[in-house]
VEXRO-26294 format. One record per residue (C-alpha): residue number from 0; x, y, z. Coordinates in nm, 2 decimals, decimal comma, always signed. Layout:
<sites>
SITE resi      u      v      w
SITE  NUM      X      Y      Z
...
</sites>
This chain:
<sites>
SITE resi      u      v      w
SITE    0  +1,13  +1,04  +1,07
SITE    1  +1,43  +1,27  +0,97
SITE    2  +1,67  +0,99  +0,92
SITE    3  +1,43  +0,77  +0,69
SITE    4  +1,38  +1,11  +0,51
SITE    5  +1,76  +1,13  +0,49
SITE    6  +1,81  +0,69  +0,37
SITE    7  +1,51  +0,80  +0,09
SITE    8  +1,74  +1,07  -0,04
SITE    9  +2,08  +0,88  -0,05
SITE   10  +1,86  +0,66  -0,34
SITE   11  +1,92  +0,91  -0,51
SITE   12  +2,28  +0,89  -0,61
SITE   13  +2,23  +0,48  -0,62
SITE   14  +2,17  +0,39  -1,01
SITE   15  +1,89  +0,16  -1,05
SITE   16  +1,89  +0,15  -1,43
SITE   17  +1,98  +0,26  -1,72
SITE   18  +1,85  +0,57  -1,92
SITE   19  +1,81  +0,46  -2,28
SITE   20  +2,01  +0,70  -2,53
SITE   21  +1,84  +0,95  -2,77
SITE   22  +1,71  +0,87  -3,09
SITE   23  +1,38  +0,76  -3,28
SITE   24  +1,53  +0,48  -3,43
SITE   25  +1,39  +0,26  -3,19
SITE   26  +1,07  +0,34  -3,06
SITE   27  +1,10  +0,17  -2,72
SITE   28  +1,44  +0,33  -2,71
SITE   29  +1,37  +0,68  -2,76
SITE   30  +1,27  +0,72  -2,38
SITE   31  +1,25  +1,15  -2,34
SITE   32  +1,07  +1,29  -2,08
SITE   33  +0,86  +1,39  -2,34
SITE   34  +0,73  +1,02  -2,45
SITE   35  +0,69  +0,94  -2,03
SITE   36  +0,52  +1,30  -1,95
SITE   37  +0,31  +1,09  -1,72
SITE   38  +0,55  +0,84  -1,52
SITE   39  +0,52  +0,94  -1,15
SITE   40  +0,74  +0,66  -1,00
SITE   41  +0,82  +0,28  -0,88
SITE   42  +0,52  +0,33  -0,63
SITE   43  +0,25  +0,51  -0,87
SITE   44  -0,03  +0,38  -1,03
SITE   45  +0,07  +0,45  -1,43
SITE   46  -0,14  +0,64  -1,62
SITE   47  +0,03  +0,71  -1,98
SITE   48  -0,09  +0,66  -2,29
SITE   49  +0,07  +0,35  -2,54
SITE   50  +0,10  +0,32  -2,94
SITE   51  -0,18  +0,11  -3,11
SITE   52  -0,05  -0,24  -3,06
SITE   53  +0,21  -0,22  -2,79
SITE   54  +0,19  -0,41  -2,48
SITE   55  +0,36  -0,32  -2,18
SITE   56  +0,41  -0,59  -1,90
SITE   57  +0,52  -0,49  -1,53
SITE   58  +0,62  -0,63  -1,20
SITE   59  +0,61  -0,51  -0,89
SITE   60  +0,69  -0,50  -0,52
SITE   61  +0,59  -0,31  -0,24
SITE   62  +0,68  -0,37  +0,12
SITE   63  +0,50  -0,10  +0,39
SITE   64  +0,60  -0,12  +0,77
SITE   65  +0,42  -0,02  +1,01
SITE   66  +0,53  -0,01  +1,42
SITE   67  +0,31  +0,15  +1,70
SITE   68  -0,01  +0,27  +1,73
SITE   69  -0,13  +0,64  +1,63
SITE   70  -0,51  +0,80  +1,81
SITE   71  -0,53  +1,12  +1,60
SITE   72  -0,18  +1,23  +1,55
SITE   73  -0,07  +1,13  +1,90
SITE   74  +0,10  +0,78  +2,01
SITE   75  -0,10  +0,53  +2,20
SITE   76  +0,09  +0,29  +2,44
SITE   77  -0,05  -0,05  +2,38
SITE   78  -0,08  -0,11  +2,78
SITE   79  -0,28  +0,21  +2,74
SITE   80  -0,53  +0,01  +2,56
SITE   81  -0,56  -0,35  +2,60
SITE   82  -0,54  -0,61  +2,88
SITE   83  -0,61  -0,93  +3,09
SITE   84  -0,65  -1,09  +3,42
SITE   85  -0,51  -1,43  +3,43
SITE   86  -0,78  -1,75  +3,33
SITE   87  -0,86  -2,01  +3,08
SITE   88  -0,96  -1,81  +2,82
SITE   89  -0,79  -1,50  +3,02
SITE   90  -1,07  -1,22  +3,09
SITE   91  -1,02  -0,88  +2,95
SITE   92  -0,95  -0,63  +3,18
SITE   93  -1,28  -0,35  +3,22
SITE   94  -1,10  -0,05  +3,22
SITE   95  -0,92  -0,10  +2,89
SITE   96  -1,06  -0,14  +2,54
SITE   97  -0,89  -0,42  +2,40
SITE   98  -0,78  -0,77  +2,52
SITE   99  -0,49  -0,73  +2,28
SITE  100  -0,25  -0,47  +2,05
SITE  101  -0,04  -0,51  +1,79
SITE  102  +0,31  -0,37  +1,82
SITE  103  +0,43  -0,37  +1,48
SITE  104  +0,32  -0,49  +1,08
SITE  105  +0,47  -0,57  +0,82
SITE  106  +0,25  -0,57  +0,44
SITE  107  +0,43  -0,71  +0,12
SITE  108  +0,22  -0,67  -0,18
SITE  109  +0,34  -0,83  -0,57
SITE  110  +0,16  -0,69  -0,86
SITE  111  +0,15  -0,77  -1,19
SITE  112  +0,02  -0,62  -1,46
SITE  113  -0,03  -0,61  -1,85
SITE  114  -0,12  -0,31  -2,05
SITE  115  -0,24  -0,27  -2,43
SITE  116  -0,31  -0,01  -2,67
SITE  117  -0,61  -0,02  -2,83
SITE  118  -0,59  +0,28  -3,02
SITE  119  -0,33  +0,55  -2,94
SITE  120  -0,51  +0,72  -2,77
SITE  121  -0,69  +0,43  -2,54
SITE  122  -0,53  +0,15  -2,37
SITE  123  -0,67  -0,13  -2,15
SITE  124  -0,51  -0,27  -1,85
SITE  125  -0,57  -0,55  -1,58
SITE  126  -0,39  -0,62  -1,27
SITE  127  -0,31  -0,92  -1,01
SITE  128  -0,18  -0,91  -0,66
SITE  129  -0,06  -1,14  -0,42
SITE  130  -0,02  -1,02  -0,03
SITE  131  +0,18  -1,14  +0,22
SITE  132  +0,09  -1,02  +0,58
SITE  133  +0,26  -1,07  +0,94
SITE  134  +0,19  -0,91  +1,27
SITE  135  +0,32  -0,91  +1,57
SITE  136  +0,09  -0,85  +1,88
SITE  137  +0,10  -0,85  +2,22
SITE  138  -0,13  -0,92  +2,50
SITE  139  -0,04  -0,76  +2,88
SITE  140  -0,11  -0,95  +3,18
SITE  141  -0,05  -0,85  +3,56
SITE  142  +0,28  -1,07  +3,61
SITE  143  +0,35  -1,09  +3,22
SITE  144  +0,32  -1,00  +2,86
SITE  145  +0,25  -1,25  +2,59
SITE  146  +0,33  -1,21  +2,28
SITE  147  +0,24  -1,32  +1,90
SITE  148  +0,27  -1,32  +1,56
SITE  149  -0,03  -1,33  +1,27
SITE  150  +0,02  -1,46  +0,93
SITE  151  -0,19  -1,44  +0,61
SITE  152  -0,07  -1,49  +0,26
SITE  153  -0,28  -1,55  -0,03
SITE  154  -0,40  -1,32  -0,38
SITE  155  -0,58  -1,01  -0,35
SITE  156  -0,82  -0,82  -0,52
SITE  157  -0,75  -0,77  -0,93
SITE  158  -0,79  -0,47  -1,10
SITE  159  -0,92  -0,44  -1,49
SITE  160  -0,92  -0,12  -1,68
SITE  161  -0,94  +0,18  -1,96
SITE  162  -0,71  +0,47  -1,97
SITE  163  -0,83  +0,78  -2,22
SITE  164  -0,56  +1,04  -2,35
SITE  165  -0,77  +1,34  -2,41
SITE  166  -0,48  +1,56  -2,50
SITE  167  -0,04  +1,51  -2,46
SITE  168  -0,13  +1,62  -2,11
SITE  169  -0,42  +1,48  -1,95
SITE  170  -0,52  +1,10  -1,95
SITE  171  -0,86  +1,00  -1,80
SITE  172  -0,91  +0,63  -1,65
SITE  173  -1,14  +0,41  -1,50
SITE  174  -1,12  +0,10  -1,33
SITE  175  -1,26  -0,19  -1,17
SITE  176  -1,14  -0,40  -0,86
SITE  177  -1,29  -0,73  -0,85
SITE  178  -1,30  -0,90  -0,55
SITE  179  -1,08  -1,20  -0,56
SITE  180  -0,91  -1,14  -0,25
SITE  181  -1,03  -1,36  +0,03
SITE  182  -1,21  -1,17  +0,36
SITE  183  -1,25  -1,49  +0,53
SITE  184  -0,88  -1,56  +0,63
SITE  185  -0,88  -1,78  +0,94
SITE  186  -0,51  -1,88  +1,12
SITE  187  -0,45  -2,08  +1,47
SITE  188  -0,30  -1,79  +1,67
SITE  189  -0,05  -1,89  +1,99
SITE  190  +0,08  -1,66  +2,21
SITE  191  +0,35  -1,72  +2,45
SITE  192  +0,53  -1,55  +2,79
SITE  193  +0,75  -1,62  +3,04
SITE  194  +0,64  -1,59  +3,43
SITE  195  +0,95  -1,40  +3,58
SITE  196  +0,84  -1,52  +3,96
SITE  197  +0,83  -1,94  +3,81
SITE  198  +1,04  -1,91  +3,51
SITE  199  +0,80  -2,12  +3,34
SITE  200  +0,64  -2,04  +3,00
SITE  201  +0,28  -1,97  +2,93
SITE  202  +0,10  -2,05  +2,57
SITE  203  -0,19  -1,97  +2,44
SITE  204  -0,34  -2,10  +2,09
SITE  205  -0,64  -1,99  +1,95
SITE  206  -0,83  -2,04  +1,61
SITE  207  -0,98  -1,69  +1,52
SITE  208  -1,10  -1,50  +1,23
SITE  209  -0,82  -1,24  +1,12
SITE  210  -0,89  -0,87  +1,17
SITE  211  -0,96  -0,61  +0,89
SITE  212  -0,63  -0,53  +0,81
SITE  213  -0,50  -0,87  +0,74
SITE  214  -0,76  -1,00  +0,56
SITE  215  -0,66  -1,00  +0,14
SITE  216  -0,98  -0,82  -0,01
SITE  217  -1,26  -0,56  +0,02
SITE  218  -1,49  -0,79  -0,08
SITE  219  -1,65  -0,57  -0,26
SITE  220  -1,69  -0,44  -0,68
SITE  221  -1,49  -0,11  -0,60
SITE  222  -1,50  +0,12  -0,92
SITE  223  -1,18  +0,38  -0,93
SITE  224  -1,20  +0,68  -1,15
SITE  225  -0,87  +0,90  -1,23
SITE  226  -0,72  +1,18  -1,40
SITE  227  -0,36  +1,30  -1,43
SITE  228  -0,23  +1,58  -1,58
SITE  229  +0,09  +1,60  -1,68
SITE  230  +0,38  +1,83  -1,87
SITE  231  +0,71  +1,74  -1,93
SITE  232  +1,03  +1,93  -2,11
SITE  233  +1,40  +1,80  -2,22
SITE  234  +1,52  +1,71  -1,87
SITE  235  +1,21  +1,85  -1,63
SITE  236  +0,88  +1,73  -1,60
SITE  237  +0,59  +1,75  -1,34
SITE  238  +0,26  +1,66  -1,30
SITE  239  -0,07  +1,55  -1,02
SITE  240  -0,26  +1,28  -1,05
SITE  241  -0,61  +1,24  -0,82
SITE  242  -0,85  +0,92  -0,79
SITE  243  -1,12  +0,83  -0,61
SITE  244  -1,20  +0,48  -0,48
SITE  245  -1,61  +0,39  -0,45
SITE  246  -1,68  +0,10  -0,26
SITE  247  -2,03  -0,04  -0,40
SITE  248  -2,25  -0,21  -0,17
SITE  249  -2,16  -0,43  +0,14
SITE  250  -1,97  -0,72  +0,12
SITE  251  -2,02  -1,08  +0,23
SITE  252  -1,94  -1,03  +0,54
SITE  253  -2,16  -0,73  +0,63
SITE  254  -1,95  -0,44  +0,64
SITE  255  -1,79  -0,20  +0,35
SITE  256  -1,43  -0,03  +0,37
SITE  257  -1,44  +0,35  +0,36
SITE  258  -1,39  +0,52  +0,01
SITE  259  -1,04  +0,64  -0,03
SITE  260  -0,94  +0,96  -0,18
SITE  261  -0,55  +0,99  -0,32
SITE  262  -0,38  +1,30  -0,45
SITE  263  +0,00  +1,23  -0,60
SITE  264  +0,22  +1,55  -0,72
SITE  265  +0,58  +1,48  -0,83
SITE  266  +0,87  +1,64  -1,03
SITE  267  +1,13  +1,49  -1,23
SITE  268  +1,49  +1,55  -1,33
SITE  269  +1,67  +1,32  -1,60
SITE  270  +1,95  +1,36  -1,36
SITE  271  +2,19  +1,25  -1,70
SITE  272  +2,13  +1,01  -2,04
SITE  273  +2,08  +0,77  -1,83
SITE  274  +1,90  +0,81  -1,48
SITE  275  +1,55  +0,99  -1,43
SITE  276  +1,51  +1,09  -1,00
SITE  277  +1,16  +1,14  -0,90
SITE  278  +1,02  +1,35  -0,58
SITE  279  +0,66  +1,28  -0,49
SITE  280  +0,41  +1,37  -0,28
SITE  281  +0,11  +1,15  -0,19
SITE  282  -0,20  +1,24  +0,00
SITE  283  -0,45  +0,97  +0,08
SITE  284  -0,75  +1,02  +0,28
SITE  285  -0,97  +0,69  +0,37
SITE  286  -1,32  +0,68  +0,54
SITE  287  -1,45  +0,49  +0,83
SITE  288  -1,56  +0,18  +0,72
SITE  289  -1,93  +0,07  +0,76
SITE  290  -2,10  -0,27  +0,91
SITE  291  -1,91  -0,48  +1,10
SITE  292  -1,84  -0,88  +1,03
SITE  293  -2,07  -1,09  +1,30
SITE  294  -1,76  -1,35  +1,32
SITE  295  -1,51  -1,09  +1,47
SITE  296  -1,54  -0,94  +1,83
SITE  297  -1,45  -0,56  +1,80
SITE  298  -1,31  -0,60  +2,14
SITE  299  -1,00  -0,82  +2,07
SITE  300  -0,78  -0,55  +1,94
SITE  301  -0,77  -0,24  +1,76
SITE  302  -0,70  -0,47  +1,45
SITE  303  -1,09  -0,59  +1,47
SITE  304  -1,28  -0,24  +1,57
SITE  305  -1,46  -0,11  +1,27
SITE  306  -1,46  +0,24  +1,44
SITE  307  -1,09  +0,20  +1,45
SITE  308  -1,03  +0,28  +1,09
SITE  309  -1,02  +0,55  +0,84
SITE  310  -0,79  +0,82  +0,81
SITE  311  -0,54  +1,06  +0,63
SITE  312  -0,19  +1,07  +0,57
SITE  313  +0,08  +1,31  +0,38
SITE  314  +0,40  +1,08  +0,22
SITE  315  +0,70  +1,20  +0,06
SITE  316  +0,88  +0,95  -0,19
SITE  317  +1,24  +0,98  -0,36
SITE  318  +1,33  +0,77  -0,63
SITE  319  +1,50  +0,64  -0,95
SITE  320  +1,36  +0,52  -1,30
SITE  321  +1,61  +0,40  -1,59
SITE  322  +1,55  +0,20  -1,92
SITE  323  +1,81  -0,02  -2,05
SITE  324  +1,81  -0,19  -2,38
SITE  325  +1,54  -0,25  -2,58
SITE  326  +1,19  -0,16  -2,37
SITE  327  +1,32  -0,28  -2,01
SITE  328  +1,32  -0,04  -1,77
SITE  329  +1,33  -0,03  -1,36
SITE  330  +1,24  +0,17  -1,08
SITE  331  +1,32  +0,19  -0,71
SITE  332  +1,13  +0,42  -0,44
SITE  333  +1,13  +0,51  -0,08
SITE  334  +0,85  +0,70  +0,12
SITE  335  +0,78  +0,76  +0,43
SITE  336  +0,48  +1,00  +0,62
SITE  337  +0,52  +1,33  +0,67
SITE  338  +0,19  +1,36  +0,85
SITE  339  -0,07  +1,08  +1,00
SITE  340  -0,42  +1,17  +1,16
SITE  341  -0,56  +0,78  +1,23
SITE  342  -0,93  +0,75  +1,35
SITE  343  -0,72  +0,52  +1,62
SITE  344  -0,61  +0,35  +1,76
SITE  345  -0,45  +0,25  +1,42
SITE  346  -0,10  +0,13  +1,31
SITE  347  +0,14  +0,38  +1,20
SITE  348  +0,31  +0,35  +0,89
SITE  349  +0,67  +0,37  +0,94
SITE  350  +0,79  +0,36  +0,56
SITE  351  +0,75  +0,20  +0,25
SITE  352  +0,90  +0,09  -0,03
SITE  353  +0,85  -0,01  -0,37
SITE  354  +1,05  -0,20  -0,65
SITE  355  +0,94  -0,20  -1,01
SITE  356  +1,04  -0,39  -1,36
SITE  357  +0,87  -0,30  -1,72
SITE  358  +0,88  -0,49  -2,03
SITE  359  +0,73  -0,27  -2,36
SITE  360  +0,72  -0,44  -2,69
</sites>
């Protein structure tokens, strides 16, 4: 954990862009901290207010990685967990939980989004995702383990919605997340081993439904209320933002995922003309979700046990944020936890990080 903490800071003194010079010519060039009080990073939701007219388009990427399992805040050994005696379909063994555990995940998420102001003091915004999902999992037998890997791909949910600066410090919002993202992602799933007493290889395909975590939506109408506050000088600036995710009603599927909670702090330094460094803090806590979909067993792995969710987690982020030329600008950010309590067993996020490109015109 230390030595991601360590790779997050040497971002630091990598430029990622280019801090546009000072001036009012240009209004798109005159980038003080003053005219971005409320830009909290590559990774952050962004909550600042735009001139009557303007449009501001972004992309971006986020990759998290997740490798082992967390119960509470203590590791789980996946043969702790989950297991088979040998058979066609193999049997699950009684005195462990799951049949199967995965080992590692990796989530890559592209957004992009498009933001207006209305008035200058209102803006509207709507957003677009596409996910791209793979885990790896692993099933333990007497004689071997058999291992495989998960794939789901496909858009996720989209988000629409209206941003109110109240004052040159605090900016209200509220949106919507529409579910467009699919929870009904099916895959052929093989897994395969080697005997070490024949030397022959074992494989295993199945068709299944994929668990919660790798499905693309909430399937639900999910509204998502926020409020930042934020101050900013010549060269420092600070601020919090807090939202609240409400899951409304119970999707297709019969279940809802638990309401999420996020808190995000930050400073800032414009480091010189040209480069603005950002340190953040992130707290996230997510509920248990409710129901359960009839078309996956909760006994195939942690991945498909509704009780197996929910949780809260403490990040820390360092990163970067530039403008160069005329209304382009970039970001770059690296996090990792500081602190994970997991209603578990659950994956652990390992780190994550987050590229970002703006256009303003």
């Amino acid at each position: 954990m230390r030595c991601r903490i360590l790779i997050a800071a040497v971002l630091l003194i990598v430029p990622a862009a280019a801090f546009a010079a000072d001036g009012d010519e240009h209004i798109h060039d005159a980038h003080t901290m003053e005219a971005h009080g409320a830009h909290t990073g590559a990774a952050a939701h962004i909550h600042h207010q735009h001139p009557k007219g303007d449009w501001m388009f972004e992309y971006r990427f986020m990759r998290m990685s997740m490798d082992g399992l967390l119960d509470g805040t203590d590791g789980v050994d996946t043969r702790d967990i989950s297991g088979v005696f040998p058979g066609m379909p193999p049997t699950q063994d009684p005195s462990k939980a799951y049949r199967i555990a995965p080992t590692e995940m990796t989530m890559d998420m592209h957004m992009v989004m498009a933001m207006y102001g209305w008035t200058d003091r209102v803006a509207l915004m709507g957003m677009a995702t596409y996910l791209d999902n793979e885990m790896d999992m692993v099933m333990h037998m007497p004689a071997l383990d058999m291992l495989g890997t998960m794939e789901t791909d496909g858009f996720g949910d989209s988000l629409v919605g209206v941003m109110i600066q109240s004052s040159d410090r605090l900016t209200a919002s509220l949106g919507l997340s529409i579910p467009t993202g699919s929870i009904d992602e099916r895959l052929d799933f093989t897994m395969t081993g080697t005997n070490p007493m024949t030397g022959m290889t074992q494989s295993i395909t199945n068709r299944v439904k994929a668990g919660y975590p790798m499905q693309l939506g909430s399937g639900t109408w999910d509204l998502i209320p926020s409020v930042t506050y934020a101050m900013a000088g010549e060269k420092l600036g600070a601020g919090v933002q807090a939202s609240y995710t409400w899951r409304v009603g119970e999707n297709d599927n019969d279940y809802t995922l638990g309401n999420l909670i996020e808190v995000i702090t930050w400073a800032k330094h414009a480091v010189n003309q040209f480069l603005l460094g950002t340190i953040k803090f992130s707290y996230a806590h997510w509920g248990r979700m409710d129901g359960q979909d009839p078309e996956i067993n909760p006994t195939i792995a942690p991945t498909t046990d509704p009780r197996a969710t929910g949780g809260s987690r403490i990040d820390v982020s360092l990163g970067l944020n530039g403008f160069v030329g005329n209304g382009h600008s970039f970001g770059i950010e690296f996090g990792a936890p500081i602190y994970q309590d997991l209603n578990g067993p659950q994956m652990e996020t390992d780190w994550i990080l987050s590229l970002s490109y703006q256009f303003m015109m």
